[in-house]
N, C-alpha and C positions, 0 to 999 in steps of 0.2 A: 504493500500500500504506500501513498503517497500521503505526507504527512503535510500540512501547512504551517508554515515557521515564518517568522521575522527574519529579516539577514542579519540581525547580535543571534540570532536563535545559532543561523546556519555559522556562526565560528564558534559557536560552543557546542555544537549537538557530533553525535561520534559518528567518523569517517563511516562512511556505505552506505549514511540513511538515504532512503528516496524522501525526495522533500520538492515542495512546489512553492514558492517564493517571489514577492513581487520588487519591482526598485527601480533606480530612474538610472539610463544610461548617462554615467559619466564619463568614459573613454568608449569610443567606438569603436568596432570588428576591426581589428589587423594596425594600430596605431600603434599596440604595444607588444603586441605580437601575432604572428599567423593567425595562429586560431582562439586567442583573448578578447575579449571585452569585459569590461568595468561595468557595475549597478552598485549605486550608494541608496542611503536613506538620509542622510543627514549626519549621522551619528557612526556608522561605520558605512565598510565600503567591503564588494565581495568579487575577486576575478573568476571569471566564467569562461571556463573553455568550449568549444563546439568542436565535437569530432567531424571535421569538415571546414570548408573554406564556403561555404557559397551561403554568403550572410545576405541578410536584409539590410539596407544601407541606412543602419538606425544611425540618430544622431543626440548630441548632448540635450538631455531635457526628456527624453521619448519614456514614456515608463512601460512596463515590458512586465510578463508572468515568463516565469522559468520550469520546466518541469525538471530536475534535475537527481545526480545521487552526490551525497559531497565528500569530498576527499583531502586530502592532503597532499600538494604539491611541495619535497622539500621545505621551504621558510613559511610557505602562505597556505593556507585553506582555500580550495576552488570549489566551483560547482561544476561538474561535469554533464555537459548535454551531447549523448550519443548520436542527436541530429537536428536538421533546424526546425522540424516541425515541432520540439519541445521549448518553442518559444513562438509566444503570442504578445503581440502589442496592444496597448489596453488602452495609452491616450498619446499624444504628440502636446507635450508642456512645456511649463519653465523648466531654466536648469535650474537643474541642486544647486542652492549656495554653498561655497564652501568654508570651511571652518577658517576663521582667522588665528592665526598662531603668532606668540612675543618672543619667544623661546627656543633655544634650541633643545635643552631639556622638554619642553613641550614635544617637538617634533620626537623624539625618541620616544614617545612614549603613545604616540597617536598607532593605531593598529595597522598592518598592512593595507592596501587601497584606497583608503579613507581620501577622500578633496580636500583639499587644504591651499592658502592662500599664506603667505608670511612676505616680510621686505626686510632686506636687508641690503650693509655695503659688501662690492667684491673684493676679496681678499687675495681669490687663488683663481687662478684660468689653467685647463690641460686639458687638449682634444674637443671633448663631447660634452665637458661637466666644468661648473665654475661653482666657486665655493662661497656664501653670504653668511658675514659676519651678525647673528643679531646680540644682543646685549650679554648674552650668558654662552657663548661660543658659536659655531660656525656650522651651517649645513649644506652640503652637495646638492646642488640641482644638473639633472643630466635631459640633454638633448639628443634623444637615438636618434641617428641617422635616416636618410630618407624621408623627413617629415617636414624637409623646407626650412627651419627653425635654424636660422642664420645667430652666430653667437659675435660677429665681428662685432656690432657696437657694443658688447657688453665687457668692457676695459676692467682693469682695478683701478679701486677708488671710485668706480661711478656706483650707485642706489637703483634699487632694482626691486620691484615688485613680482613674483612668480606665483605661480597657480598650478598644482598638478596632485598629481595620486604617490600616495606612500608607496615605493616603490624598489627596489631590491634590484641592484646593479652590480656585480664582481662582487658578491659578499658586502656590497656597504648598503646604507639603507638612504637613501635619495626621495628627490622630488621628482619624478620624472613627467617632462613637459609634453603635453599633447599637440599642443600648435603653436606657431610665432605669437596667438593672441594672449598666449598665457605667460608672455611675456615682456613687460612693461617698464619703463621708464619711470624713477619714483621721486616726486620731491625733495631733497631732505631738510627744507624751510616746515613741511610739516610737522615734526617733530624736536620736542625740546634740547638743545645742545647736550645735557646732561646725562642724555640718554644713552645713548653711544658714547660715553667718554670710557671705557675698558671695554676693551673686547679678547674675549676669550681664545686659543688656537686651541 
């Protein structure tokens, strides 16, 4: 039988339940991987595999029913859907807001998937990933390849607002960006001098 559960239900319920679950796409089919996509609720956030490539071209906002069985991928909890008719679309909405983070101790502590929004100064540039200083140390935001998401303007020393899913890159734990829109140019006359006066490595 098919159980109906929340997604806080599906990363606490024991790998191989079949479970039917609903949630709002936050990364779409093949951004983050071949056969991934993201569903959040606000609160967490759940990757969902599709045995298959031949997706429905859902987009950020769309909320979706899952029929799936859940499992355990190495670091993160997935849903597994054997195929694409175990997904049904239910409305075409807003996106999920995402969670605004201060911290980098925050970010360590947010679950895998989950949307999130934090700013910070750059510290560190290398390849695919640059590194944002916020007031209590420093977090990885990575730009996979193939997704357009241009890193030349993003220098050290400039402020940078980013947007993306809790995400797991070469063992480190990241922000990883879905499009150039999730990444933004930040004032830093918005915030008190004081604020940034020690930053952690």
């Amino acid at each position: 039988p098919f159980y109906h559960i929340s997604l806080s239900d599906a990363l606490r319920w024991p790998a191989g339940r079949k479970v039917v679950l609903e949630g709002i796409i936050t990364v779409p089919p093949g951004v983050l991987g071949k056969h991934l996509f993201y569903v959040g609720d606000g609160a967490v956030g759940l990757a969902v595999y599709q045995n298959g490539t031949d997706f429905y071209p859902w987009q950020p906002g769309d909320r979706v029913r899952l029929y799936g069985r859940l499992r355990d991928n190495r670091y993160q909890r997935q849903l597994f859907l054997p195929n694409p008719t175990n997904i049904a679309t239910i409305a075409h909405g807003k996106r999920l807001p995402p969670c605004f983070l201060t911290s980098a101790i925050g970010f360590a502590r947010q679950p895998w998937a989950r949307l999130i929004t934090l700013r910070g100064q750059v510290v560190r540039k290398e390849g695919r990933k640059v590194w944002l200083a916020l007031p209590d140390g420093v977090v990885p935001i990575y730009a996979r390849s193939g997704l357009g998401i241009s890193l030349r303007p993003v220098v050290i020393d400039s402020w940078w607002q980013v947007t993306g899913i809790v995400y797991r890159s070469r063992k480190t734990r990241v922000v990883a960006l879905r499009s150039s829109a999730d990444l933004t140019p930040w004032n830093i006359t918005h915030i008190a001098p004081q604020r940034f006066s020690r930053l952690l490595w």
